[in-house]
SEVEXTI-913326 format. One record per residue (C-alpha): x, y, z; residue number from 1; residue in one letter. Coordinates in pm, whole numbers, padded with zeros to 5 digits, always signed. Each point is the difference from the previous one (the first is absolute). Example, Ala and Ser with C-alpha at 12.3 -4.5 7.8 and 13.67 -1.06 7.14 Angstrom:
2
+--------+--------+--------+-----+----+
|      X |      Y |      Z |   i | aa |
+--------+--------+--------+-----+----+
| +01230 | -00450 | +00780 |   1 |  A |
| +00137 | +00344 | -00066 |   2 |  S |
+--------+--------+--------+-----+----+
***
This chain:
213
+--------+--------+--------+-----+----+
|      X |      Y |      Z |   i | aa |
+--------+--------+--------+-----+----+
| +00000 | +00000 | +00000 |   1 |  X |
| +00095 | +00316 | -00087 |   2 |  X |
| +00136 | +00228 | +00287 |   3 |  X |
| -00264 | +00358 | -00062 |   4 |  X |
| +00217 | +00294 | -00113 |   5 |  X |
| +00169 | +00190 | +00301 |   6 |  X |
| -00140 | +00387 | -00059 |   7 |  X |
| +00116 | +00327 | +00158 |   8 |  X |
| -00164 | +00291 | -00032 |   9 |  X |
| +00227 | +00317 | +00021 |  10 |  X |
| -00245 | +00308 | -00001 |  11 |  X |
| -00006 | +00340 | +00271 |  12 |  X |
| -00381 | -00002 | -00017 |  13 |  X |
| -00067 | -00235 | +00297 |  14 |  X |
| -00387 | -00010 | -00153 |  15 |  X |
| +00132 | -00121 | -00345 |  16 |  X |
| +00246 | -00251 | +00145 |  17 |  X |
| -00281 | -00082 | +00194 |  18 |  X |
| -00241 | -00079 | -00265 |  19 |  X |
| +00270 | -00144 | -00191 |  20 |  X |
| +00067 | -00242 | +00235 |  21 |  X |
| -00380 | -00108 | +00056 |  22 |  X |
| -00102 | -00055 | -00374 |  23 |  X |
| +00311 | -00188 | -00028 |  24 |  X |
| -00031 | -00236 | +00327 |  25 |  X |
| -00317 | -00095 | -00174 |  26 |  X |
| +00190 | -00207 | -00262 |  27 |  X |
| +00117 | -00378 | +00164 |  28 |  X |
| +00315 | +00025 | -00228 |  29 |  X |
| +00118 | +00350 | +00140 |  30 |  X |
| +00179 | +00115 | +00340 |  31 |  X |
| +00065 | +00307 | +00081 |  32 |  X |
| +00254 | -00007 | +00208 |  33 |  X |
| +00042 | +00384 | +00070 |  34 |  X |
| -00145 | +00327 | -00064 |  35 |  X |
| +00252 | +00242 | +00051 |  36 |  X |
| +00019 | +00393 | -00057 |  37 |  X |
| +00415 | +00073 | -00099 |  38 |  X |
| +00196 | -00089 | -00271 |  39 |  X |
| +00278 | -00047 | +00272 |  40 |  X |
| -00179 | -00277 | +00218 |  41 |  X |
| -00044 | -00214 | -00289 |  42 |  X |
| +00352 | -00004 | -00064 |  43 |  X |
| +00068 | -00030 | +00365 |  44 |  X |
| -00226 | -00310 | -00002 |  45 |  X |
| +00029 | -00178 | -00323 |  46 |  X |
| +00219 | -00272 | +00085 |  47 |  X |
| -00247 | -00058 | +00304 |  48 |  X |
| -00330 | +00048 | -00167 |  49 |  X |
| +00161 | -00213 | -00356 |  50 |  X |
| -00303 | +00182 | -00196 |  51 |  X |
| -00077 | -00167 | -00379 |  52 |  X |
| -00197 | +00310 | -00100 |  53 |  X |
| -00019 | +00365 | +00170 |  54 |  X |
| -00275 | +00285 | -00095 |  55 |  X |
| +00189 | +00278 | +00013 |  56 |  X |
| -00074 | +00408 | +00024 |  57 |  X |
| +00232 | +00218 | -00170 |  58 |  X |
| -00086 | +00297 | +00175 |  59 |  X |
| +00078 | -00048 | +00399 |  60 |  X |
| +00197 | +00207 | +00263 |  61 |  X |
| +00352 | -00132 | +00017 |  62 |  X |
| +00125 | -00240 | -00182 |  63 |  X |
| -00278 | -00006 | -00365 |  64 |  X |
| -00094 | -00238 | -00191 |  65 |  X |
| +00270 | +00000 | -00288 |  66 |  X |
| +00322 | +00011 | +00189 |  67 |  X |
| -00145 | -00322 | +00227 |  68 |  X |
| -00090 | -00160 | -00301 |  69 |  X |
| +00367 | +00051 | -00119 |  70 |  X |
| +00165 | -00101 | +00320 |  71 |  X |
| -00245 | -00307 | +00075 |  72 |  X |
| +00056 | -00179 | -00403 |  73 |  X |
| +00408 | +00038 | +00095 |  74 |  X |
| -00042 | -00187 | +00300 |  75 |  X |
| -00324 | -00233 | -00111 |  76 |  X |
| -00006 | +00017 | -00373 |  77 |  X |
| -00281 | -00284 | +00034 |  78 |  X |
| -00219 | +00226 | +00127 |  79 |  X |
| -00298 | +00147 | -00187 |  80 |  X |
| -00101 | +00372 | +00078 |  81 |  X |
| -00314 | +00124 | -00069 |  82 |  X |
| -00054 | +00397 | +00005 |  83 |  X |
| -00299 | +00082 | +00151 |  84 |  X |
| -00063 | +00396 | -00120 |  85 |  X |
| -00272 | +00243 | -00047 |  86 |  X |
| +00243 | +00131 | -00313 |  87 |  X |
| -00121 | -00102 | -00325 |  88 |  X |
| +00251 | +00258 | -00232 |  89 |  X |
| +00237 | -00169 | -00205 |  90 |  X |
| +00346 | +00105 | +00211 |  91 |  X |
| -00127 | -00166 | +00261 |  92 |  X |
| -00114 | -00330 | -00173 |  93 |  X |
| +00347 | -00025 | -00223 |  94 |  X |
| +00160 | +00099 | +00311 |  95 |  X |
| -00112 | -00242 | +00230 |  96 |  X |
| +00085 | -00261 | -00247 |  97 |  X |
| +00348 | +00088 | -00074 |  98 |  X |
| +00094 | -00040 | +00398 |  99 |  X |
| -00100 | -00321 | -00078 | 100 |  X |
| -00373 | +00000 | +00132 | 101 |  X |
| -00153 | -00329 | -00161 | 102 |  X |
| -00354 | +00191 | +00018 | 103 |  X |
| -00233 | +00305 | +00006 | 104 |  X |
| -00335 | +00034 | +00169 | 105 |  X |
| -00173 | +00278 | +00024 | 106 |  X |
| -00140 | +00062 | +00398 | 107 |  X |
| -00391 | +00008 | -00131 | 108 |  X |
| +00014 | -00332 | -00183 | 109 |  X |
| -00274 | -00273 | +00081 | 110 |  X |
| +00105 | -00210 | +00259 | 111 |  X |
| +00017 | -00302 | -00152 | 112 |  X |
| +00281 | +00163 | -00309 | 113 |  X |
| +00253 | -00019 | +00274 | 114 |  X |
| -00020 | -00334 | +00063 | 115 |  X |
| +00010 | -00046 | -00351 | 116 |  X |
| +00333 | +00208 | +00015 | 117 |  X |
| +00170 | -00213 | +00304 | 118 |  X |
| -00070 | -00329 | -00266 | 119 |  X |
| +00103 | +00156 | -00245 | 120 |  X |
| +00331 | +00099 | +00082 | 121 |  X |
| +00064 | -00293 | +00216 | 122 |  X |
| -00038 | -00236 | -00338 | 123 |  X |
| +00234 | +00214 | -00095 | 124 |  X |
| -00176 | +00291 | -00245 | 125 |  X |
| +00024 | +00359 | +00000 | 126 |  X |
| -00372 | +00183 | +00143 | 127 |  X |
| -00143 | +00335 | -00079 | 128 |  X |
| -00319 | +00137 | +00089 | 129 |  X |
| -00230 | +00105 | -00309 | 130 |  X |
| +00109 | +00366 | +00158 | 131 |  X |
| +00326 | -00061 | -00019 | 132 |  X |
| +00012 | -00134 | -00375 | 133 |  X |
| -00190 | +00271 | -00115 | 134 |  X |
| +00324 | +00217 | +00157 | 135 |  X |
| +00191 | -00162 | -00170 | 136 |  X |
| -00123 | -00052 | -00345 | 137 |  X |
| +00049 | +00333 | -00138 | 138 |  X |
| +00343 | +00007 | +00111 | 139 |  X |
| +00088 | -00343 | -00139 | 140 |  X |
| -00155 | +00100 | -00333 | 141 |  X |
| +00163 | +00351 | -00004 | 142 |  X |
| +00336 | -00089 | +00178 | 143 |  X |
| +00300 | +00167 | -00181 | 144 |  X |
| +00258 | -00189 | -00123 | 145 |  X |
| +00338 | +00028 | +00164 | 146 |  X |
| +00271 | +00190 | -00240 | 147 |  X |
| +00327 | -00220 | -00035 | 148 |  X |
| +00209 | +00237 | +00190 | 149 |  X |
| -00296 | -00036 | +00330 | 150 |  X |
| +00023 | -00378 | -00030 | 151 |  X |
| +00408 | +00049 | +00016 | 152 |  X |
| -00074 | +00198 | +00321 | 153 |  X |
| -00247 | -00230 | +00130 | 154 |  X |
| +00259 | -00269 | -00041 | 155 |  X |
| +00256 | +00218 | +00186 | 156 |  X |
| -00208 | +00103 | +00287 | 157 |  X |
| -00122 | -00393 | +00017 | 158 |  X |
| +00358 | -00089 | +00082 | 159 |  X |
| -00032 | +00232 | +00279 | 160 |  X |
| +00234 | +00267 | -00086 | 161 |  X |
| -00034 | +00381 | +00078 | 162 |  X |
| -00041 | +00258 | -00245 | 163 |  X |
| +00297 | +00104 | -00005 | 164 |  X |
| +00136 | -00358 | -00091 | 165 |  X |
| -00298 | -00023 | -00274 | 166 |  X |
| +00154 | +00351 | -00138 | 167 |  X |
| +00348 | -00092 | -00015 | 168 |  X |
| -00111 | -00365 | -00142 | 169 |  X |
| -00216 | +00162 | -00277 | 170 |  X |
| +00201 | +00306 | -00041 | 171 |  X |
| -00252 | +00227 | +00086 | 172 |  X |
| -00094 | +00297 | +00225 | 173 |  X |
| -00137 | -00086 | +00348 | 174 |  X |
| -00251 | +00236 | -00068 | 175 |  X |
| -00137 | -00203 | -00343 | 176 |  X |
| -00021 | -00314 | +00219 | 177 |  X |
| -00224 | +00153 | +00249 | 178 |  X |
| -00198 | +00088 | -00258 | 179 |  X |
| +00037 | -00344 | -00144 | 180 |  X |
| -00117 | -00092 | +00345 | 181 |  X |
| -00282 | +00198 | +00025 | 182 |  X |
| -00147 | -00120 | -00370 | 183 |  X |
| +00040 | -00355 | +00147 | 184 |  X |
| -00210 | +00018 | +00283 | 185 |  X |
| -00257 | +00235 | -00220 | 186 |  X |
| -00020 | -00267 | -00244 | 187 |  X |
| +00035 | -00274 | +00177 | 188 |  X |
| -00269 | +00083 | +00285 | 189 |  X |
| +00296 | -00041 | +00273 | 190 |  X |
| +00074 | +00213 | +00290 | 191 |  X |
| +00344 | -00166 | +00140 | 192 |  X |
| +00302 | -00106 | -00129 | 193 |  X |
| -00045 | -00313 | +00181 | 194 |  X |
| -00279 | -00025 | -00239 | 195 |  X |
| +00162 | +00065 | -00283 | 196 |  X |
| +00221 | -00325 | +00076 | 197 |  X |
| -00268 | -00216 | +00054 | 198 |  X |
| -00158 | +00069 | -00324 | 199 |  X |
| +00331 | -00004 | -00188 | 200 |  X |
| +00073 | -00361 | +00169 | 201 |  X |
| -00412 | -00118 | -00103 | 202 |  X |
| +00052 | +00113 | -00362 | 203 |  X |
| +00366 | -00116 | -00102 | 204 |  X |
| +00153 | +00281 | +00072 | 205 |  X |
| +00265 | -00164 | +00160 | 206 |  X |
| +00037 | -00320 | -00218 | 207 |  X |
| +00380 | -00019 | -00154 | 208 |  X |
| +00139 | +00189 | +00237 | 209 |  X |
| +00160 | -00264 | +00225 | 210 |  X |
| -00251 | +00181 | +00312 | 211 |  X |
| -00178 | -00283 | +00222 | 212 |  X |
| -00379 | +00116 | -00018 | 213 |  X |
+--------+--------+--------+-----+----+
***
């Protein structure tokens, strides 16, 4: 028999955790194991609480959303985040997903869609909200394509250098890779550089370049 999928909820609105927590304890093939309200205590507890999916908020005093996503997938890649938002916009969407977020629900979904999210990603598939596709359909459709010299920088920045070391590699200004920079994120729907490295590792970026991804 199947163990039922170990669930945290990470949320600062104790009457969202809350409810959370109650339509999901309705399920016999869920546990929610904790509803917390920092970024920082799940990271504090995740070796203890060993969750297989957490609903997370990306907006919450301390510690948000996105950075614990990054700092929980380096030391549990396994585990599958779930943003829990009332943002629909694109940036936030694209965003979420380039930290590595496996899914998007919007806060005023049905019930019963974020159970279908938890199965969802825990076979494995990526999950977004009918709210959240329609974000990110125009986007997709309209997304720029990246000039030769931006994918050159991507791949520079990827390897983790400065821009001063991307400069002097590419024999340009500092000042045109900021703005090479800056085009990226625009383009790409990315707010960090950390970002920026994820999605250079998920689309090839990286491949040839002797760089464990």
């Amino acid at each position: 028999m199947t163990p039922p999928t170990r669930v945290v909820v990470v949320d600062d609105h104790p009457m969202v955790a809350e409810g959370i927590e109650a339509i999901l304890e309705s399920y016999d093939d869920i546990t929610v194991v904790a509803t917390l309200s920092d970024g920082r205590i799940i990271i504090d507890r995740l070796d203890e609480l060993t969750p297989d999916v957490i609903l997370m908020d990306l907006n919450m005093p301390g510690l948000g959303g996105l950075s614990a996503t990054e700092m929980i997938l380096e030391r549990r890649p396994e585990t599958r985040i779930l943003v829990l938002s009332m943002h629909d916009s694109p940036e936030y969407v694209s965003t979420a997903l380039s930290h590595g977020a496996r899914g998007y629900v919007l806060k005023d979904v049905p019930t019963e869609e974020i159970k279908k999210a938890i199965d969802a990603v825990m076979a494995g598939e990526r999950y977004l909200c009918t709210g959240a596709k329609g974000a990110l359909a125009p986007q997709s459709s309209g997304r720029e394509q990246l000039t030769n010299r931006e994918q050159m920088v991507l791949l520079q920045l990827a390897l983790g250098k400065s821009n001063k070391e991307v400069a002097i590699a590419l024999d340009i200004s500092v000042r045109t890779v900021e703005t090479h920079r800056k085009n990226l994120k625009r383009k790409l729907g990315i707010s960090s550089t950390a970002g920026l490295t994820r999605y250079a590792m998920e689309h090839g970026v990286l491949q040839g370049t002797g760089v464990s991804v």
